[in-house]
Each structure stands twice: as C-alpha cells, then as structure tokens.
N, C-alpha and C positions, 0 to 999 in steps of 0.2 A: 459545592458552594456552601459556605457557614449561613450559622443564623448568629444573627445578633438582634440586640435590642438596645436604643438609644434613648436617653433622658429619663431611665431609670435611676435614678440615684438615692441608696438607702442613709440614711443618717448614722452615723456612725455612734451619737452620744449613748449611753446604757440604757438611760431615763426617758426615751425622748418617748411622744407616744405610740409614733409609728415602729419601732424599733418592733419587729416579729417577732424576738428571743427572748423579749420582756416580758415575766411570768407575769405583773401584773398590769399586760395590756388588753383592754378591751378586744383591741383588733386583734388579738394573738392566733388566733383561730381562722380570721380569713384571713389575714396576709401570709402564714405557712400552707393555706389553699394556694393561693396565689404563685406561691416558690413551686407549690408540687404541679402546677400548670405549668411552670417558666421550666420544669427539670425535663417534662412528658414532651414538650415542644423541641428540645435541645436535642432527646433522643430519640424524637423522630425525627429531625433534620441528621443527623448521625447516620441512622437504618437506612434512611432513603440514600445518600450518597452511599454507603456502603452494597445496598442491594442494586445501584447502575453499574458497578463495575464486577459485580460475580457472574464468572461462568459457570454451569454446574454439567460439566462431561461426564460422557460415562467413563469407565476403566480406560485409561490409554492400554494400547499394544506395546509388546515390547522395544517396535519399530514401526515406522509409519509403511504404509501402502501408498499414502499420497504425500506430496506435497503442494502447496501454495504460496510460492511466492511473489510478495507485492513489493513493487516498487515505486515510492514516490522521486519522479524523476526533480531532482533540483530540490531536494529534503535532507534538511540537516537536523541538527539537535532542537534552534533557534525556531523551526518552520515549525517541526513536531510541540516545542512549546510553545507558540503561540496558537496551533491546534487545538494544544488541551484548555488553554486556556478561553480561547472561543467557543470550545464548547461547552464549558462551566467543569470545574475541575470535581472530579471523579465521577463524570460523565463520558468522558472520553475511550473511545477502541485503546488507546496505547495504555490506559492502563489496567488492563484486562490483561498484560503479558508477566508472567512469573519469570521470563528469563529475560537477559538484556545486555548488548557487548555495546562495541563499535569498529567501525571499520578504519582503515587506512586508504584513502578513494584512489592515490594519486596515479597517474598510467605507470610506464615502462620506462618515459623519460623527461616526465615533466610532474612536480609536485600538484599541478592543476590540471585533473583529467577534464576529458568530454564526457558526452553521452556513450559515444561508438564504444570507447575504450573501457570505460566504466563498465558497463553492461559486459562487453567481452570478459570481464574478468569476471564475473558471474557465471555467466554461461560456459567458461571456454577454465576457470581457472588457474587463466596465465595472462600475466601484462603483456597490453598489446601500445602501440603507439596511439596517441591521440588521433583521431579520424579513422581509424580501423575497423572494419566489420568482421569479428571472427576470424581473424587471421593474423601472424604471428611476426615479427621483425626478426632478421633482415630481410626476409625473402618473400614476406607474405604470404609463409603458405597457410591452406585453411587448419584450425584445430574443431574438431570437434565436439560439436557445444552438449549439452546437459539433456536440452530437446530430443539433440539426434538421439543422442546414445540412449535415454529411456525409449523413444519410439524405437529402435531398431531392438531391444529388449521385453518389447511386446504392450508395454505401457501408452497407456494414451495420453496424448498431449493437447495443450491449447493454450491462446493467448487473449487477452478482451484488455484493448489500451483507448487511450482517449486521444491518438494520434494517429495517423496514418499507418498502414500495414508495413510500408518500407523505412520506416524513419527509424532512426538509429538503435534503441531500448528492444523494440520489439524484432527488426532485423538484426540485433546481435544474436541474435538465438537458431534463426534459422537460413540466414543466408552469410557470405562470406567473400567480402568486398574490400579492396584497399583501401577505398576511400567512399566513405559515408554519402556522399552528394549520388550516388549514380544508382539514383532511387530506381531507376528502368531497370536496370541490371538485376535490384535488388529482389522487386519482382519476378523476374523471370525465378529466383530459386527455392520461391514458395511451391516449384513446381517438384524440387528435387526431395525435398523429403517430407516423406507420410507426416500429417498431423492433423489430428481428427476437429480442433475448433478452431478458429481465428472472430474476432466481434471485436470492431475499430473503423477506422476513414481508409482512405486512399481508393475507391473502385478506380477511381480512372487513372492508376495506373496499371490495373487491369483488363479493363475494356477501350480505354484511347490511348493508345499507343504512337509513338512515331513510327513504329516498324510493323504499327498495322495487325501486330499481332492480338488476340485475342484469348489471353490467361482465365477468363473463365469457362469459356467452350472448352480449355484443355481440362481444367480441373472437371469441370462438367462429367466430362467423359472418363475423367477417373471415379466417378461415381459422387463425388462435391454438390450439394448442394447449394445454393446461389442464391440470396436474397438479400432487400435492402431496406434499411429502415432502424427504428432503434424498439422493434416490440418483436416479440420471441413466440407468436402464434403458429407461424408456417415456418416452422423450423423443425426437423426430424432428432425433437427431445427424446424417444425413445430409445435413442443409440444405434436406432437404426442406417445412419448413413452419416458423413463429415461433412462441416458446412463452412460455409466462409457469412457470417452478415456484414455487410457492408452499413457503417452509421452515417457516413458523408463520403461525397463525392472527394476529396482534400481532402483537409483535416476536419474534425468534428467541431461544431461551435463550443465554447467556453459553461463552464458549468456556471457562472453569471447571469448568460444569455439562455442557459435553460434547459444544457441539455443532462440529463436525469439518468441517462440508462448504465453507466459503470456499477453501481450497488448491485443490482438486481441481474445484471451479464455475468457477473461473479458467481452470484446464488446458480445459476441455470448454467453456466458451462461448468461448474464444480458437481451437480446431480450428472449431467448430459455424460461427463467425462467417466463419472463411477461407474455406469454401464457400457461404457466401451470396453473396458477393461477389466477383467478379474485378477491380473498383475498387479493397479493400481492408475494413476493419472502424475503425470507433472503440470501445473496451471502456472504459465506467471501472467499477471497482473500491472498492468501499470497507470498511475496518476497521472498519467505525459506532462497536463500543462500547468502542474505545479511548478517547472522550471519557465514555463514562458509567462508568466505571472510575477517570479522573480527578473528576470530578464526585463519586463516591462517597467519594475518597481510599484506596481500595483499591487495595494496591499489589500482594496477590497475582490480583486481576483482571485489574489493569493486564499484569502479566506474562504467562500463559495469553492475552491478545489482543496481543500483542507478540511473542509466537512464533508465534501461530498467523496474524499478518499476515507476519513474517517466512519463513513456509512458502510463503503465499500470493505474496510477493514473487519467489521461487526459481521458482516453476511462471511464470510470468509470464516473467524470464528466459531459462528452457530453451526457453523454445517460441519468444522474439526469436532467442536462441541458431541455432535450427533452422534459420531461415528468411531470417536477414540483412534482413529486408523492415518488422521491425518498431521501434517507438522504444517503449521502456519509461519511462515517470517516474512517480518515486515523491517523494511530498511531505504536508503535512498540509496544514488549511484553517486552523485557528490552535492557537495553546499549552491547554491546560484543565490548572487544579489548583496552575499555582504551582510546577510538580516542582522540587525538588534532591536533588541526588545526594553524601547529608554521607558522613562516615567512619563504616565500620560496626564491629562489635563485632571484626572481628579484620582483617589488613591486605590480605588477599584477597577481601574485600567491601565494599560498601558499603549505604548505608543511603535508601532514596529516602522523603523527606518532601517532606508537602506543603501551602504556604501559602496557601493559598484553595480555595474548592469551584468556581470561576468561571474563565471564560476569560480570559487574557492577551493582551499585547500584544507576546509573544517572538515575535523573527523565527523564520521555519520554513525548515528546509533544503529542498532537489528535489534530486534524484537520477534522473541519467537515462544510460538506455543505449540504442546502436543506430546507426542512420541520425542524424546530425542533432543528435546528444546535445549536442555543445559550444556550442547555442544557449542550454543551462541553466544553463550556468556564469553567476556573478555576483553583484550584489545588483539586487535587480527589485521592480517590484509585481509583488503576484499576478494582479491584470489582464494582466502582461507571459505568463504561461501560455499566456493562450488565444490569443495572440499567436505565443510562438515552435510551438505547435502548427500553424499554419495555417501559419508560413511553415516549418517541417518539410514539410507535406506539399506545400508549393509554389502553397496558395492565396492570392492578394493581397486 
C-alpha cells in the first residue's frame, strides 16, 4: 500500500513566505526539517512493502527433492487479483514468486473444463473428458497419475484439501473413475496405492458405507493411522507411520464460518513428509471452495478462501525457503463465476462482479518458486504441468 499525504499544498510563488527554497525565509530551516520528515516517512512506507514480500532461501539445489503443488480450485488471474488486492498490495503470497506462465485449462473436448478433468491433466498429463477421474477417452482406461508414479519411486506423498477426500481435485490424483459422482467407488481406491498423508472431509465415506464396508479398519490394518478433527497432536509427526485426519464428516465448513486449519496442514504434512522419505515428497494442496464461493457468487466467501489460501501459500514458501530442495507452484484448475473486477464506490476499491454461476474458459496463471521455477514461465497447456514437474525433478 502507498503513503500519501492530503491538503499539503506548497505555494508555488518565489517570494511567498512559506516558500522552503527562499534563502531569505525565516522558516527556511524548519520547513526543509519538515521535507526531510515527509522523505524519511515515504521510505519507510517504501522498505516495509518491500521487506512483506522478500524471501531470503538458502542456495537452491540444482533440482528439487520436493514438490508442492497448490491448487486454487475455481482461481483465475481476476480471483488471484482481487487476492492481492485484499490483502494490500505487496503484502500478498503471489507476489513472492520470480517466475510466472499460464495455462491453457480447457479438457479434451470442451473449451470449458471441470474439476475432474482439469486436475486429470495435472496429475495424469493428458486431456481427459470433462467428468473423468484419471482415465483416458475413448475407453477409459486408467493413466497413471504424478502420485502413483512418485510413491511407486520411493517418494512420499500426501494431500490436505478443504473438500472431501473423494471429490474431484484430490481424487484426480489417486483414484480412477469415469465419472466423478461415484464418490463410494472413489473411496474404495485410497485403498490401492501407498500414500503416506491425506488431512481434508469425507470420513463417512469411509466408515458409513452402503456396502457396509469399513475403509478405515482396512487402512488401519495396513498400518494408517486414523484420527478426526482439525489439530495435529495425536498424529505420528515423526514419520513414524501414514495417517489419514479426517476435518469433517462431508465436506469441511467454509473458511467464513471458521474453519482455520489448511495454513498450518500445509506447514505439518510438508515437515511430516520430509522424514518419510530421503527420495523426497510430492504434496498437493488444494483451496477446494474457492470455486464453490464463485459458484455461489459470493464475493465475501470468495475473500475469507483467498486469504486463507494465500496464508496457506506463505507456509508452503517458508518451508521451500528453508530447505532450498523444494519447487513450490501455485496455479488454479480453471476460471469459476465470470469474475470482474469493475470500479468500486470510492477510488481505493473495487468492486468484484460476477457474470455467470459456471466455469470459464480464462486462461490461469502458475506461479512457481525454488529449484527449477523457470520451467513455469510461459504460455502452456495444463498437460504441460505434469510435464515440467517430472523434468524438475529429472524424470524422463
């Protein structure tokens, strides 16, 4: 944010007697105090926006060991600026990033993706059809997501969303379904591949079942750890065992209504994950109801998940910051709502309306920091993600 100063006005005549630069003014001596106050004030408001937005890492590695990727699901250019600008400009996570592209969101056959699809093309780096979970047209068969193939490479993985464990973002990653609704289904295939964190909603599609089954007795017994709530006490932080927390029975309440723990789920499965593995970790991350926010047309919801993703994006930061080892990218899956960002009631605001309850076909910015960041620069498909992710970490 600037400093200014109003109903200052110096006199412009030579002679006049207030005039500062008039050798023969009494006041000549304090009113050039007075300037050297108004210069010392300008650059401190200067340093202080300047020192909210530095990181200071240690040496990056040549290539990261980790990654973190965050996703604001239903974030586009228009969401991410009215973020920075709610949070006071050069105050904001996004502008902490030295590199910066954008994607191309659209599916396989429709210039206006979903969620399922979007996310598939991250994780799976191939267009899939709108409503698809990690699986491929015409035939649906499954590809293998970014998850599998680091955990089957010895790397730990995990995911901490603010949506349910079966719903679309976070099941494009680990399970592989034709059709996004058959959340039961999608469940069962957290059972199929190793992955050391999960912290988000949906228990009860793990313990109340129509088919009676019971998916935490089974993870149980693969050695999972099983707890509910949104505080990180009786959780096995020392990497001694994989854990699922569950934060709501559904879906998680809304960051509005209070709930608090994506920031700090971030911090703790990004340490939790560094010790499972000497390989390294893949985290992804997701804002979920920054698109049911747009969806709603609520722009004071929108905001309350747009700071509290941009808290989340800092903690993710400080801990690449830490370690030099890590690649941070932040990005959305597609546009939701139509935002614009018109002139507000006075000239220090604005006003965010919005032209549809649906998703768009606006290109989305990536934002990436660490090892490897300037692979994000550009314009790309989103396919191109899961791409410059593997050759980040050096797989062909």
């Amino acid at each position: 944010m600037g400093c200014w100063f109003e109903g200052l006005v110096w006199p412009s005549e030579a002679d006049s007697p207030f005039n500062p630069f008039n050798p023969t003014n009494s006041h000549t001596t304090f009113m050039r105090l007075i300037l050297l106050l108004l210069a010392l004030v300008f650059a401190g408001c200067a340093s202080s926006v300047k020192q909210a937005v530095e990181i200071q890492p240690v040496k990056f590695a040549e290539r990261p060991k980790n990654i973190i990727l965050l996703i604001g699901d239903g974030m586009a250019l228009a969401q991410v600026s009215a973020g920075i600008y709610w949070a006071g400009v050069g105050k904001s996570a996004f502008e902490q990033f030295p590199s910066v592209g954008f994607h191309k969101s659209h599916s396989c056959d429709d210039y206006v993706t979903d969620s399922a699809a979007g996310a598939t093309a991250f994780s799976c780096g191939q267009k899939t059809t709108n409503n698809a979970i990690a699986v491929l047209p015409p035939d649906n068969r499954p590809c293998t997501t970014i998850l599998e193939d680091l955990s089957a490479r010895g790397h730990a993985t995990g995911m901490v969303v603010t949506c349910s464990a079966p719903h679309a973002t976070p099941a494009s990653f680990i399970a592989h379904r034709e059709i996004r609704a058959f959340t039961e289904d999608i469940a069962l295939d957290y059972l199929k591949t190793p992955f050391d964190c999960f912290i988000g909603g949906g228990e009860h599609f793990f313990n109340n079942r129509p088919d009676r089954l019971n998916l935490e007795d089974s993870l149980r017994q693969r050695g999972y750890v099983i707890r509910r709530g949104t505080t990180f006490g009786r959780l096995p932080l020392d990497g001694s065992a994989p854990f699922m927390l569950f934060t709501a029975d559904r879906e998680p309440m809304t960051a509005s209504a209070g709930r608090r723990y994506l920031p700090e789920a971030t911090r703790v499965a990004a340490q939790f994950l560094q010790k499972r593995s000497d390989k390294g970790f893949f985290l992804m991350v997701e804002g979920s109801q920054i698109d049911w926010a747009c969806h709603a047309n609520d722009a004071n919801w929108l905001r309350a998940e747009m700071m509290d993703f941009d808290k989340t994006i800092k903690q993710a930061l400080e801990f690449a910051a830490s370690n030099g080892e890590t690649l941070v990218i932040v990005t959305g899956d597609h546009e939701c709502g139509g935002l614009a960002l018109t002139e507000g009631p006075v000239k220090s605001d604005f006003q965010p309306v919005f032209s549809c309850r649906l998703h768009t076909a606006a290109l989305v910015p990536v934002f990436a920091y660490g090892p490897k960041a300037e692979l994000f620069t550009g314009l790309y498909d989103n396919t191109d993600i899961y791409g410059k992710m593997r050759a980040a970490l050096g797989i062909e």
